[in-house]
C-alpha positions as CSV (number, residue, x, y, z in Angstrom):
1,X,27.6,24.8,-32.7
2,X,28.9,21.2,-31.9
3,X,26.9,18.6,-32.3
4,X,27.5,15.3,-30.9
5,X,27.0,12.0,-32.5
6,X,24.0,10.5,-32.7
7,X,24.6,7.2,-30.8
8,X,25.9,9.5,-27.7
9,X,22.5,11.3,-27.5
10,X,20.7,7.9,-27.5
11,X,22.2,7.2,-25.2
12,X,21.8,9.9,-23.0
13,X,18.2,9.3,-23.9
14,X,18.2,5.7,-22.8
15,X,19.6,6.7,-19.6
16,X,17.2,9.3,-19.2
17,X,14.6,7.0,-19.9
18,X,15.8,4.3,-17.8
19,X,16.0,6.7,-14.9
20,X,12.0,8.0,-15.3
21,X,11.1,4.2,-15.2
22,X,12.8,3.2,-12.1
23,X,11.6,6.2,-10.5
24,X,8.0,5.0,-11.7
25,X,8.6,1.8,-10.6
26,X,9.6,3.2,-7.1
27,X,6.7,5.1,-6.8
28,X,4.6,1.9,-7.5
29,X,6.1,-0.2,-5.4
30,X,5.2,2.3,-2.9
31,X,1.9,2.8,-4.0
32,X,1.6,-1.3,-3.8
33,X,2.7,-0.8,-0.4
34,X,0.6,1.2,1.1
35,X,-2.7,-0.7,-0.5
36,X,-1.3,-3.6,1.0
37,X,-0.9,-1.7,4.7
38,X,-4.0,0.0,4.1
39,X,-6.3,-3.8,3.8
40,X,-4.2,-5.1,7.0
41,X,-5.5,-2.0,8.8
42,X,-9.1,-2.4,7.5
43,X,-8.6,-6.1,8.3
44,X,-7.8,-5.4,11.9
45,X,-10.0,-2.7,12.5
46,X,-13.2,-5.3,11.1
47,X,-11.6,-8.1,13.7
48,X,-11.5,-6.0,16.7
49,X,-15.0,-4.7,15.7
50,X,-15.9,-7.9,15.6
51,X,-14.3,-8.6,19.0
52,X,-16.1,-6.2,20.8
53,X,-19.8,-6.8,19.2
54,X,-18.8,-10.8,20.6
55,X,-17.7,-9.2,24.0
56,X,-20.9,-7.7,24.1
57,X,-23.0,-10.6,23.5
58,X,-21.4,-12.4,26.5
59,X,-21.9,-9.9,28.7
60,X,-25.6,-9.6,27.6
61,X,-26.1,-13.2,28.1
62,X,-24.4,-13.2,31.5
63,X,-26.8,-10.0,32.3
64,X,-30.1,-12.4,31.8
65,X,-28.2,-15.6,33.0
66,X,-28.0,-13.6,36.6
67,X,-31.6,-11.8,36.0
């Protein structure tokens, strides 16, 4: 059986191990990503609820403004 030197297989290794990081840092910057999409959405949705509860008041004061 060959066996091949020692600093080749580290540095197979090192590639190998560089290549699982990047993909984990991939995934996290995805991750990141879709956190950060995911408090814009909860943002929006709390605004235009907020919107609509405002929309209401006016038109209950305009109700007993006319009554």
């Amino acid at each position: 059986m060959v066996q091949p030197p020692a600093t080749l297989m580290q540095t197979q290794t090192d590639r190998k191990i560089a290549e699982e990081e990047r993909k984990t840092y991939e995934v996290q910057q995805m991750a990141q990503t879709q956190r950060q999409q995911l408090v814009r959405e909860t943002a929006l949705a709390d605004i235009q609820q907020e919107m609509v509860k405002s929309e209401q008041i006016v038109q209950i004061a305009d109700l007993k403004a006319q009554a």
